[in-house]
PDB file of N, CA, C and O in Angstrom:
ATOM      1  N   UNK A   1     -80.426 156.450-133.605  1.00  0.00           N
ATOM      2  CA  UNK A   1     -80.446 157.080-132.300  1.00  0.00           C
ATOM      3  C   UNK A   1     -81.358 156.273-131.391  1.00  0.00           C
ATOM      4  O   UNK A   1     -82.464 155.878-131.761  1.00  0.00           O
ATOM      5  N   UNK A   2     -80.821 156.030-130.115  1.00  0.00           N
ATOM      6  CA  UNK A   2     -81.605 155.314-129.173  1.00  0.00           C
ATOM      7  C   UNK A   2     -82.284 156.020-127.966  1.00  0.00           C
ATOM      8  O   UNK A   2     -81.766 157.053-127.542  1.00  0.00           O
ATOM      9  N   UNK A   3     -83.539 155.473-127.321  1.00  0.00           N
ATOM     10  CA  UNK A   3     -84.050 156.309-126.656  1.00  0.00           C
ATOM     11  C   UNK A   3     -83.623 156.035-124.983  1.00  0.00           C
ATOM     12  O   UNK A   3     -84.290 156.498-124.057  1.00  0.00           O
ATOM     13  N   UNK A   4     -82.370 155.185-124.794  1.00  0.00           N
ATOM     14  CA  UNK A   4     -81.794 154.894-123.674  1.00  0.00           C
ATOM     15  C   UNK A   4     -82.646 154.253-122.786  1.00  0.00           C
ATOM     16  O   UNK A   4     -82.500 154.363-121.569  1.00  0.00           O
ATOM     17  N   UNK A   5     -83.724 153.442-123.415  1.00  0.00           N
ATOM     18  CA  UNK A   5     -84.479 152.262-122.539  1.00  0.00           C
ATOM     19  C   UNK A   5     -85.732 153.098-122.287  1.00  0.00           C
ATOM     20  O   UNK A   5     -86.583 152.692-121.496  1.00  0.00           O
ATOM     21  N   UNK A   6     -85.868 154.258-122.941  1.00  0.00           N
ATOM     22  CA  UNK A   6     -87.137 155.151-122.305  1.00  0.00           C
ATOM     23  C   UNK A   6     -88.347 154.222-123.506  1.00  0.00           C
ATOM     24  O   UNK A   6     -88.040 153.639-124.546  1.00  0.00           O
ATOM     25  N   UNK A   7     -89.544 154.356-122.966  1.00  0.00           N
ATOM     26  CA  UNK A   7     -90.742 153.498-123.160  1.00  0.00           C
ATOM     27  C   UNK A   7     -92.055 154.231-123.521  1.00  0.00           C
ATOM     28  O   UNK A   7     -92.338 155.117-122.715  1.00  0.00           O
ATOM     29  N   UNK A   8     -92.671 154.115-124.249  1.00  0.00           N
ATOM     30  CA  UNK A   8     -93.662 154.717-124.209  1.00  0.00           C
ATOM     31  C   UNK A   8     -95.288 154.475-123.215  1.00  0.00           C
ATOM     32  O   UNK A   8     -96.011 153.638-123.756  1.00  0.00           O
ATOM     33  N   UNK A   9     -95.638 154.836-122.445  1.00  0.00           N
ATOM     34  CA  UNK A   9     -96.621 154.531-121.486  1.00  0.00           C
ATOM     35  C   UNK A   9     -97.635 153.559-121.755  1.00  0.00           C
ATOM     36  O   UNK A   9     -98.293 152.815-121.027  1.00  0.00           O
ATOM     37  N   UNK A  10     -97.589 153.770-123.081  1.00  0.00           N
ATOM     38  CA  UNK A  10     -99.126 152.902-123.758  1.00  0.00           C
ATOM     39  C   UNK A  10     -98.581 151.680-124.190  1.00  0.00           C
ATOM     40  O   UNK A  10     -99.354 150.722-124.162  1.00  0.00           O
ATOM     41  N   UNK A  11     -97.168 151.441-124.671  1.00  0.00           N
ATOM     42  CA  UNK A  11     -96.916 150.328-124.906  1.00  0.00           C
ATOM     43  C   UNK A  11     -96.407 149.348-124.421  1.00  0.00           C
ATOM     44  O   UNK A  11     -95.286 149.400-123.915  1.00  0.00           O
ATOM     45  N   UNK A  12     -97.370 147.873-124.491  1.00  0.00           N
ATOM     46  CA  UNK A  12     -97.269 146.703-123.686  1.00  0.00           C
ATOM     47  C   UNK A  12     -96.046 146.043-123.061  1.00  0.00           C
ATOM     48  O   UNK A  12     -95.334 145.355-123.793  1.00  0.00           O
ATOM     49  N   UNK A  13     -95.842 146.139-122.213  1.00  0.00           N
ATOM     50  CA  UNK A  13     -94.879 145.285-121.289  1.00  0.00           C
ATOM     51  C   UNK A  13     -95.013 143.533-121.133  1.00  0.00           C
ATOM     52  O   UNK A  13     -96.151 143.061-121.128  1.00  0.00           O
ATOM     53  N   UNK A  14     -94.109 142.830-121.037  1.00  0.00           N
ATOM     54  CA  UNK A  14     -94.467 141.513-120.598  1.00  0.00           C
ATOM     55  C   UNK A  14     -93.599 141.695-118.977  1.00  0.00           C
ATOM     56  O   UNK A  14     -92.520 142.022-118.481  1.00  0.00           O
ATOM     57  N   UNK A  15     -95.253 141.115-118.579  1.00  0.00           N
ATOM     58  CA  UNK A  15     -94.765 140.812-117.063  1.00  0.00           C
ATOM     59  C   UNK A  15     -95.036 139.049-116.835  1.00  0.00           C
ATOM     60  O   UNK A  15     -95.138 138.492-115.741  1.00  0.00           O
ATOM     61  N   UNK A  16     -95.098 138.518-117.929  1.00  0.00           N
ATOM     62  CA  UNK A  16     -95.012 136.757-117.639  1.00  0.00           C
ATOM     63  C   UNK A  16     -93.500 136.590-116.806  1.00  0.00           C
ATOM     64  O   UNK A  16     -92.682 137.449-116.476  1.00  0.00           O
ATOM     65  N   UNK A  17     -93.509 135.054-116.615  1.00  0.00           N
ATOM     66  CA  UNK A  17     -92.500 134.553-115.893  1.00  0.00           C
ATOM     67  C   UNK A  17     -91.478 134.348-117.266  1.00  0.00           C
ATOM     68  O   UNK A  17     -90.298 134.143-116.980  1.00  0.00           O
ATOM     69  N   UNK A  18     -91.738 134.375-118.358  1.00  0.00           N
ATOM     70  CA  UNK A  18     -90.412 134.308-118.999  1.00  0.00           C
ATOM     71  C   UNK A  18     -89.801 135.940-118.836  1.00  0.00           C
ATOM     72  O   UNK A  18     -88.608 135.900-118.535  1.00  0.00           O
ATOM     73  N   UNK A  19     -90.287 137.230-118.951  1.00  0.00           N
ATOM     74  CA  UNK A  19     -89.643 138.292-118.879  1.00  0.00           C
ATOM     75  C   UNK A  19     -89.277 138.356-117.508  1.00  0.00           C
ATOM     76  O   UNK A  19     -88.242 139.013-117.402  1.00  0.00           O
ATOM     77  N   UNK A  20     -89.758 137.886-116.255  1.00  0.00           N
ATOM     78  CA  UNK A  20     -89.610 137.776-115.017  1.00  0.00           C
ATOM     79  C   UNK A  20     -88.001 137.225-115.152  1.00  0.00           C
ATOM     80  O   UNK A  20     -86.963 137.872-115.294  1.00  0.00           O
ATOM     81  N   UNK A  21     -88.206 135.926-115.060  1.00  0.00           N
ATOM     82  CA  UNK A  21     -86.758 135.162-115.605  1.00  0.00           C
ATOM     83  C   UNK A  21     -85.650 135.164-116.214  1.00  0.00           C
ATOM     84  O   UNK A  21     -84.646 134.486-115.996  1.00  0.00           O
ATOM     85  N   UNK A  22     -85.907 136.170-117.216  1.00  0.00           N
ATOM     86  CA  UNK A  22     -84.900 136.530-118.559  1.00  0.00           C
ATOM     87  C   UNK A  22     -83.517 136.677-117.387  1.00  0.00           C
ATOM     88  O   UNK A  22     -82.515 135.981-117.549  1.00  0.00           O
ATOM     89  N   UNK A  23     -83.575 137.171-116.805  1.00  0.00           N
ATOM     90  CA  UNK A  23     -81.897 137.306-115.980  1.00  0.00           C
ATOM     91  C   UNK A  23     -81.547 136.215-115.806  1.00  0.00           C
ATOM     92  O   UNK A  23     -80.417 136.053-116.266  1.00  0.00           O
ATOM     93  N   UNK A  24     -82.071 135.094-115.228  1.00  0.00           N
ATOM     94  CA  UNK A  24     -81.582 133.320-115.033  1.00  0.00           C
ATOM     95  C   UNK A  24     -81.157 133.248-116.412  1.00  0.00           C
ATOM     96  O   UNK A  24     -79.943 133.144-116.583  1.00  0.00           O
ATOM     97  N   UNK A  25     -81.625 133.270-117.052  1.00  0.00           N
ATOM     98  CA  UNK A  25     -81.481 132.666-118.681  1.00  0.00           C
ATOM     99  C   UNK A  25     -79.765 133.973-119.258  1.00  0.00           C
ATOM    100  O   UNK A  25     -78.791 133.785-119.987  1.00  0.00           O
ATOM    101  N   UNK A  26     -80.018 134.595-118.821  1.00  0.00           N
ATOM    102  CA  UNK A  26     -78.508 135.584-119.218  1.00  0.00           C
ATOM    103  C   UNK A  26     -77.818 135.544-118.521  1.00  0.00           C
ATOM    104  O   UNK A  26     -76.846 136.256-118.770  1.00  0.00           O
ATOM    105  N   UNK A  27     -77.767 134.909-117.458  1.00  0.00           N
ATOM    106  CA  UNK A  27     -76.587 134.532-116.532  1.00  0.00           C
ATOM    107  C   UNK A  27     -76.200 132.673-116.762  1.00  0.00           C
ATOM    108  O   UNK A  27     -75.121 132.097-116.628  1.00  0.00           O
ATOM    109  N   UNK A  28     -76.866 132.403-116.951  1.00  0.00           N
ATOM    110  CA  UNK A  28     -76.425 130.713-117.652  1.00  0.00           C
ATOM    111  C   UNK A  28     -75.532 131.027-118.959  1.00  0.00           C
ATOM    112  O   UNK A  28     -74.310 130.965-119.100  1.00  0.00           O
ATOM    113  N   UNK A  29     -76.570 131.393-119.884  1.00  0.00           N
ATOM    114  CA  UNK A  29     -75.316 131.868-121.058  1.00  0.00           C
ATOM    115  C   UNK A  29     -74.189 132.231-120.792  1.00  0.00           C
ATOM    116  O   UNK A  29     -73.203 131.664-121.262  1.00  0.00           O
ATOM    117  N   UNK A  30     -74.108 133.459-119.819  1.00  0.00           N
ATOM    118  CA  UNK A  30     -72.739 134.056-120.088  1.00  0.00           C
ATOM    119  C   UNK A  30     -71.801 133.323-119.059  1.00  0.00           C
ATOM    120  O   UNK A  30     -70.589 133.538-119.022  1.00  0.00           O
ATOM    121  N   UNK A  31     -72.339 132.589-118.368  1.00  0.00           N
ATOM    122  CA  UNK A  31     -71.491 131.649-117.276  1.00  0.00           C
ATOM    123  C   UNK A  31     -71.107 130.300-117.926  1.00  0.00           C
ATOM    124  O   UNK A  31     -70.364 129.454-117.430  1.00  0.00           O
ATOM    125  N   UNK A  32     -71.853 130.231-119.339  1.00  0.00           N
ATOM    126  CA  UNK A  32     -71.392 129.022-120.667  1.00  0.00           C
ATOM    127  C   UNK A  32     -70.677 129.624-121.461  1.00  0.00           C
ATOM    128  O   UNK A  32     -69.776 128.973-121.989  1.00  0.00           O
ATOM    129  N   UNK A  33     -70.823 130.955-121.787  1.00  0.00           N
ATOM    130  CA  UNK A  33     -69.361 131.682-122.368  1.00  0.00           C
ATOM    131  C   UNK A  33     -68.465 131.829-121.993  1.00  0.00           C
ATOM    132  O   UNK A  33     -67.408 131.942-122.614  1.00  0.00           O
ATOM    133  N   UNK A  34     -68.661 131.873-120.763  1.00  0.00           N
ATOM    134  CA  UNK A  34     -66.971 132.074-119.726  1.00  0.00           C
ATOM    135  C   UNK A  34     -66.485 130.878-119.475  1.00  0.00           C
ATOM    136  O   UNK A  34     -65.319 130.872-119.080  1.00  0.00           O
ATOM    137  N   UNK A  35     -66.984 129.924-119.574  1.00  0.00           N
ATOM    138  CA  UNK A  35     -66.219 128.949-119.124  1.00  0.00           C
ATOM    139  C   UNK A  35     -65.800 128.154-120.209  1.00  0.00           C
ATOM    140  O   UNK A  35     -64.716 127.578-120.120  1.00  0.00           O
ATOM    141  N   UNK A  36     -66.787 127.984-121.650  1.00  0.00           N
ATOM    142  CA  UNK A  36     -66.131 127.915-122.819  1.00  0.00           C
ATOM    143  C   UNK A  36     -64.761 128.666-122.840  1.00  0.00           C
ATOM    144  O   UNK A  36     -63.714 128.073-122.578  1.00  0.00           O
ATOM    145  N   UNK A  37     -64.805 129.985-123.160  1.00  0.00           N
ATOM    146  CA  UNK A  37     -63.230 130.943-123.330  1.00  0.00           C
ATOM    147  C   UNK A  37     -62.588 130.722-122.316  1.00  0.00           C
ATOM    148  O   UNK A  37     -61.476 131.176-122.583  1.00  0.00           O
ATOM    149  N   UNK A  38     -62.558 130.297-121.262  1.00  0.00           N
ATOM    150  CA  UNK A  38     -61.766 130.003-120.367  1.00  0.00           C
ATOM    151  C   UNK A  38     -60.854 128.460-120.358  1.00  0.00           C
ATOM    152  O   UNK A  38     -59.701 128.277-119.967  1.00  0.00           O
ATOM    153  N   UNK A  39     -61.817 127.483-120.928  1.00  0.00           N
ATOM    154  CA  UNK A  39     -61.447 126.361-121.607  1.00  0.00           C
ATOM    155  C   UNK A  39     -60.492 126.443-122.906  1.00  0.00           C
ATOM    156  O   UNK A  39     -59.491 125.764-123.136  1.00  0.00           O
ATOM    157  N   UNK A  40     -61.114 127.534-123.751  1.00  0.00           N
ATOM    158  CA  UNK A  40     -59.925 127.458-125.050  1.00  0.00           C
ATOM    159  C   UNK A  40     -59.041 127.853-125.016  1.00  0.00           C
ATOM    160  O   UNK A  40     -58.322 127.729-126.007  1.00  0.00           O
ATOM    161  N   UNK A  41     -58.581 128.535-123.906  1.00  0.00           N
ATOM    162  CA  UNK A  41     -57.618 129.027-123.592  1.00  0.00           C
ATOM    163  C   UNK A  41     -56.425 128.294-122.707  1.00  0.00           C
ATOM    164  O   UNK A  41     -55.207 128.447-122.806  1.00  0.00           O
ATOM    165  N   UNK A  42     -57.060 127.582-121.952  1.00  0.00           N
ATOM    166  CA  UNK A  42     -56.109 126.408-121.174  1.00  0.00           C
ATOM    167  C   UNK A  42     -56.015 125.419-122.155  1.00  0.00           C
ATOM    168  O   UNK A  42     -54.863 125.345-122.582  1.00  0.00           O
ATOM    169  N   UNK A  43     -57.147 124.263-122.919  1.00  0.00           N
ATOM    170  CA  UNK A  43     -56.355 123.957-123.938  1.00  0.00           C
ATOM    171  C   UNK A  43     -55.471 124.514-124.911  1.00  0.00           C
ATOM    172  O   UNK A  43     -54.533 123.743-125.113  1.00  0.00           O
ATOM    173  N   UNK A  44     -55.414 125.485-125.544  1.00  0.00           N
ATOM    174  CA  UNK A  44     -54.082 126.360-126.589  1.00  0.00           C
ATOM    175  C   UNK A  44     -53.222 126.427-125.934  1.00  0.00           C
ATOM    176  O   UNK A  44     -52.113 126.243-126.436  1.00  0.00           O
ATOM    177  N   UNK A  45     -53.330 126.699-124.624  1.00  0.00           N
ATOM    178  CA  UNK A  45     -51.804 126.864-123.640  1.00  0.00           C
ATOM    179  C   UNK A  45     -51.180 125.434-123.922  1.00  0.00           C
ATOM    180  O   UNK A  45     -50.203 125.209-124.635  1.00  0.00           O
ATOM    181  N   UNK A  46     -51.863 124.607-123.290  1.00  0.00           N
ATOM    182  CA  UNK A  46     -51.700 123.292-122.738  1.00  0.00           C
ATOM    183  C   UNK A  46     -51.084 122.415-123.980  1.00  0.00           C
ATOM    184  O   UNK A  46     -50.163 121.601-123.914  1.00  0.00           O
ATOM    185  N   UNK A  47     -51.980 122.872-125.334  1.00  0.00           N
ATOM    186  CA  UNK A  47     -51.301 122.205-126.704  1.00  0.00           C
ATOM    187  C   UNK A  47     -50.168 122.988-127.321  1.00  0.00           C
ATOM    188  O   UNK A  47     -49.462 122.610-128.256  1.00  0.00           O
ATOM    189  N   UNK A  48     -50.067 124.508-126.453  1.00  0.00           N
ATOM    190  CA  UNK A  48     -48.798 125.043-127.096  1.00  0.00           C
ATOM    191  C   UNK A  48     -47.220 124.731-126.722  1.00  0.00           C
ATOM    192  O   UNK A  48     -46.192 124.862-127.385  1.00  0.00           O
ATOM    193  N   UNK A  49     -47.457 124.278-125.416  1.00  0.00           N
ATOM    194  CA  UNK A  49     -46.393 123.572-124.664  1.00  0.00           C
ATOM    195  C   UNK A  49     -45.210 122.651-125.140  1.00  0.00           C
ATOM    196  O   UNK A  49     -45.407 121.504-125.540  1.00  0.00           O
ATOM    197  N   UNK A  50     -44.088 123.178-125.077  1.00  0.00           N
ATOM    198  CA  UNK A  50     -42.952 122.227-125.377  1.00  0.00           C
ATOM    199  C   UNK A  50     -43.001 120.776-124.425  1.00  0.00           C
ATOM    200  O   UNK A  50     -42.558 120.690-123.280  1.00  0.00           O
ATOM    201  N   UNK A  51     -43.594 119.771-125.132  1.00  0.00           N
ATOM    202  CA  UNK A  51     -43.449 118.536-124.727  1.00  0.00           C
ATOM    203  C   UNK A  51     -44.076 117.651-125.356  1.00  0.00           C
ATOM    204  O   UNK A  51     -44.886 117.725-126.280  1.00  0.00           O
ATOM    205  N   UNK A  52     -43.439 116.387-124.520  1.00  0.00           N
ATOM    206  CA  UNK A  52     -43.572 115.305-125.641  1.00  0.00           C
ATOM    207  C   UNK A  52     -45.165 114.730-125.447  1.00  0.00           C
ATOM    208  O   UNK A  52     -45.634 114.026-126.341  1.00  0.00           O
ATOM    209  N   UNK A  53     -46.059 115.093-124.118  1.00  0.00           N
ATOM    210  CA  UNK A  53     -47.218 114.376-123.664  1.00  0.00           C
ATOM    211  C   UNK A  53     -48.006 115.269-124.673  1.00  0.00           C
ATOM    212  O   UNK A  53     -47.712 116.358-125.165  1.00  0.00           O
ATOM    213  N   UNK A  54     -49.085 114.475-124.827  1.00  0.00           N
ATOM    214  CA  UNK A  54     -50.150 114.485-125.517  1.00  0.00           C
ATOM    215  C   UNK A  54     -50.985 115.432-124.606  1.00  0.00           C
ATOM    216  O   UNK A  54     -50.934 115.520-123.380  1.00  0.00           O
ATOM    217  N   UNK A  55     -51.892 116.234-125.626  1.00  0.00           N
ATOM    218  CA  UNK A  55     -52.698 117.048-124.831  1.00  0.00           C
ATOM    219  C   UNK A  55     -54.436 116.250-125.066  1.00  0.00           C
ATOM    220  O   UNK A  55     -55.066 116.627-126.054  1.00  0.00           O
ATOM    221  N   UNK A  56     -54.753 115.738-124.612  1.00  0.00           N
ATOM    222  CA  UNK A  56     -56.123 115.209-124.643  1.00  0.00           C
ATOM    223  C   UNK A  56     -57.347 115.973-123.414  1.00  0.00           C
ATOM    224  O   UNK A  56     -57.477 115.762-122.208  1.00  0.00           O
ATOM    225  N   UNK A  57     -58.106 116.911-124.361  1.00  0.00           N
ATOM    226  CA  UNK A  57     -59.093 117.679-124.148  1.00  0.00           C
ATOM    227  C   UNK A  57     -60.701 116.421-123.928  1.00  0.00           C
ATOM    228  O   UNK A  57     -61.206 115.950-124.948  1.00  0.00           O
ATOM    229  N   UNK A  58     -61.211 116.101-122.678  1.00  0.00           N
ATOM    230  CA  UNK A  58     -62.324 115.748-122.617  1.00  0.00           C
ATOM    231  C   UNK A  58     -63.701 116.365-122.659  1.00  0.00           C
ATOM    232  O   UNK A  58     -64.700 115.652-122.561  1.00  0.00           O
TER     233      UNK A  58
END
């Protein structure tokens, strides 16, 4: 069971610039996940294709 982000008063918070930051850092990732899956997906298309050209992924 979770306490839905509730905190206890006494216990320590980080207010450094890495907890400051943490959102830059989770929006890079998931903007490197999306564009990874977005990539494997146009290559599989691209190599599923009836034809004779070569599919060469850079």
């Amino acid at each position: 069971m979770t306490t839905g982000g509730m905190t206890h008063p006494l216990e320590p918070h980080g207010t450094g610039i890495g907890q400051r930051l943490n959102w830059l850092r989770a929006g890079v990732l998931g903007a490197n996940d999306g564009i990874v899956s977005v990539a494997g997906v146009v290559v599989g298309v691209a190599a599923a294709a009836p034809s004779n050209v070569a599919a060469i992924a850079t």
